[in-house]
N, C-alpha and C positions, 0 to 999 in steps of 0.2 A: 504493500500500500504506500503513494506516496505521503511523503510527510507534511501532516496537515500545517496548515496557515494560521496563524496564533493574534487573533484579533480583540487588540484593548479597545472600550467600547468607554465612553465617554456622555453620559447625558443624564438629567437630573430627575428623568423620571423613571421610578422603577418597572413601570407596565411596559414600557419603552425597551429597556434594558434584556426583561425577559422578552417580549416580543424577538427581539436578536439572535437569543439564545434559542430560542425554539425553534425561530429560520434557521439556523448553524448546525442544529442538532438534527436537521432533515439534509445534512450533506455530509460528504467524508472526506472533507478537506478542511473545512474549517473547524478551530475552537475557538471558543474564548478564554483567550489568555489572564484576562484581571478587567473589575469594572470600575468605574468611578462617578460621581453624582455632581462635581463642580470642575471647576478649573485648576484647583490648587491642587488638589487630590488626582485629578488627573495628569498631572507634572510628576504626582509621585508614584503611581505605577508606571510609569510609562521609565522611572529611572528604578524602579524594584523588580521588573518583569522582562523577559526577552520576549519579543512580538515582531509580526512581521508588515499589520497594517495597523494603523489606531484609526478606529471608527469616532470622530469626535462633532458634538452638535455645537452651535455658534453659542444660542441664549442661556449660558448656567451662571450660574453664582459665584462670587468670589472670584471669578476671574474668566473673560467671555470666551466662546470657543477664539475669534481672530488673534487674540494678545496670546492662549494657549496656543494656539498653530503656531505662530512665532516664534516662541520659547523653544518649541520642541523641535523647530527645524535650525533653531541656532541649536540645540544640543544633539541633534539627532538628524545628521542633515542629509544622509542619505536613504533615512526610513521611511516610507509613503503614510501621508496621513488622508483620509476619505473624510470630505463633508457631510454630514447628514443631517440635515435643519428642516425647522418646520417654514422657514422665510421662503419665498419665492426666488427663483434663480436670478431673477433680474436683478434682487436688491442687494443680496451678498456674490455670487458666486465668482466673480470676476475679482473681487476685494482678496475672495478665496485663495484662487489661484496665484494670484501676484505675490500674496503674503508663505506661498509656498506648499499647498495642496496640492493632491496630483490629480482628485477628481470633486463636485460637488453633486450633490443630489436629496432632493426634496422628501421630507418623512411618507409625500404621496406617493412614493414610487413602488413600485410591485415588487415585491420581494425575490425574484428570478434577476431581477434588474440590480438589484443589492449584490447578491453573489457574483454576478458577472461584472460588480466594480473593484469589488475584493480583491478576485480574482486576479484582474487584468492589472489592479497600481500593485501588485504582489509582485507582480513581476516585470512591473520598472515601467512601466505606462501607464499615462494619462488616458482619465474616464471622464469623459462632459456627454451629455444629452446634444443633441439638436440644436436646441434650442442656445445654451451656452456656447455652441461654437458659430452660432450668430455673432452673437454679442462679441465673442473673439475676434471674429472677423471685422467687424463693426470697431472693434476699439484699438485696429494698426491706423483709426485713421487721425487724424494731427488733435492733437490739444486745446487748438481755435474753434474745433469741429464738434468739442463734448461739451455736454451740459453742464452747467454750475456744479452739481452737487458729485461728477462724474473725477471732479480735479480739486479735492478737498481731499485734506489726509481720511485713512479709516478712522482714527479716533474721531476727526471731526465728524465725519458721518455718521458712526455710532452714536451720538450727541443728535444729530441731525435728524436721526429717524426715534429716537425716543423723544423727540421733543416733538414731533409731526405725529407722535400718538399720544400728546397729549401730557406728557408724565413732566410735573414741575422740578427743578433743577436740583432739588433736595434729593430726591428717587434716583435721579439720575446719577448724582453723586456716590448715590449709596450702593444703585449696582454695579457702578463702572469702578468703587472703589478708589475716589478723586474726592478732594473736596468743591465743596458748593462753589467757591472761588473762582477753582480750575472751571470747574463748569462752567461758570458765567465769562472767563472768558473766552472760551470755546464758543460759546452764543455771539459772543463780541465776532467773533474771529470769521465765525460763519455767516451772521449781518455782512459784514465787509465786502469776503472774496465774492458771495455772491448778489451782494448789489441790493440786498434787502431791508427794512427798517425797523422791524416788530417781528417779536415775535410769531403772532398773528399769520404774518408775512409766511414764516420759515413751518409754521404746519398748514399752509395752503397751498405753499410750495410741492411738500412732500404728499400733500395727499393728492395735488395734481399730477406727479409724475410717480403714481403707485412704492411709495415709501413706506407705506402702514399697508400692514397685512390686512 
């Protein structure tokens, strides 16, 4: 039998978590190597466990999936990490990618489609849908060409789409693990580059260009 494929799975909910394990337990190549419920604790199996992809979702606690993807490709830079979020591909996956994923893919995806992402960033290649290798293709084209919210750091974006759903800069602090401060200037920062006045402004933005789920 070949030697199965040892998958850290990373997400804060445990329906979610088992959901995985049941699809993995219906094949003979993969296991699950160790799990984790936030970002930090995600950091730390991934340095207490040998594994071959890390299954990791963007929105958990304590530390978001984008800033864990990061971490772990500065420590871990030749290990494949898979997306798996409940955000729509338009709003992360590209943030994904550049921050050093090898594939993104939405918690709507059919479970046949999960193992054949596994699979394929296992062994050294990139997994996008369709649709993200639009948007791939779409974003060689120049910097004059993309939308405000398209040439904003990912921090600032993160900022950018929790504030376009609403959540006052306190929440915001409290899950990005910043203070209120940092956040407000992040709002500053985000008025500026892209040309807006109010808040008001910056969640009418984001709900016109599908920023909130």
């Amino acid at each position: 039998m070949a030697e199965k494929i040892r998958v850290l799975i990373a997400d804060d909910h445990a329906i979610v978590r088992q959901g995985f394990k049941q699809i993995f337990s219906e094949t003979e190549d993969l296991v699950v190597a160790g799990e984790a419920d936030d970002g930090v604790d995600a950091l730390a199996i991934a340095r207490q466990n040998e594994w071959d992809v890390f299954l990791l979702d963007i929105s958990m606690p304590n530390r978001n999936g984008i800033d864990t993807l990061k971490q772990l490709k500065r420590e871990f830079p030749k290990q494949p990490v898979l997306i798996l979020s409940m955000h729509p591909e338009e709003q992360y996956a590209l943030r994904a990618l550049k921050a050093g994923a090898s594939g993104y893919l939405t918690k709507q995806s059919a479970p046949d489609q999960l193992v054949t992402a596994i699979r394929q960033v296992a062994r050294g290649k990139k997994y996008v849908s369709p649709g993200v290798a639009q948007q791939l293709a779409e974003a060689i084209a120049d910097d004059t060409e993309k939308l405000p919210h398209e040439r904003i750091t990912d921090r600032e974006y993160q900022v950018l789409v929790m504030i376009a759903q609403g959540k006052p800069l306190t929440q915001i602090a409290d899950e990005l693990n910043l203070g209120v401060a940092t956040v407000s200037t992040y709002r500053a920062r985000l008025l500026e580059k892209m040309g807006l006045k109010s808040t008001a402004e910056l969640i009418h933005y984001g709900l016109r260009h599908g920023l909130v789920d």
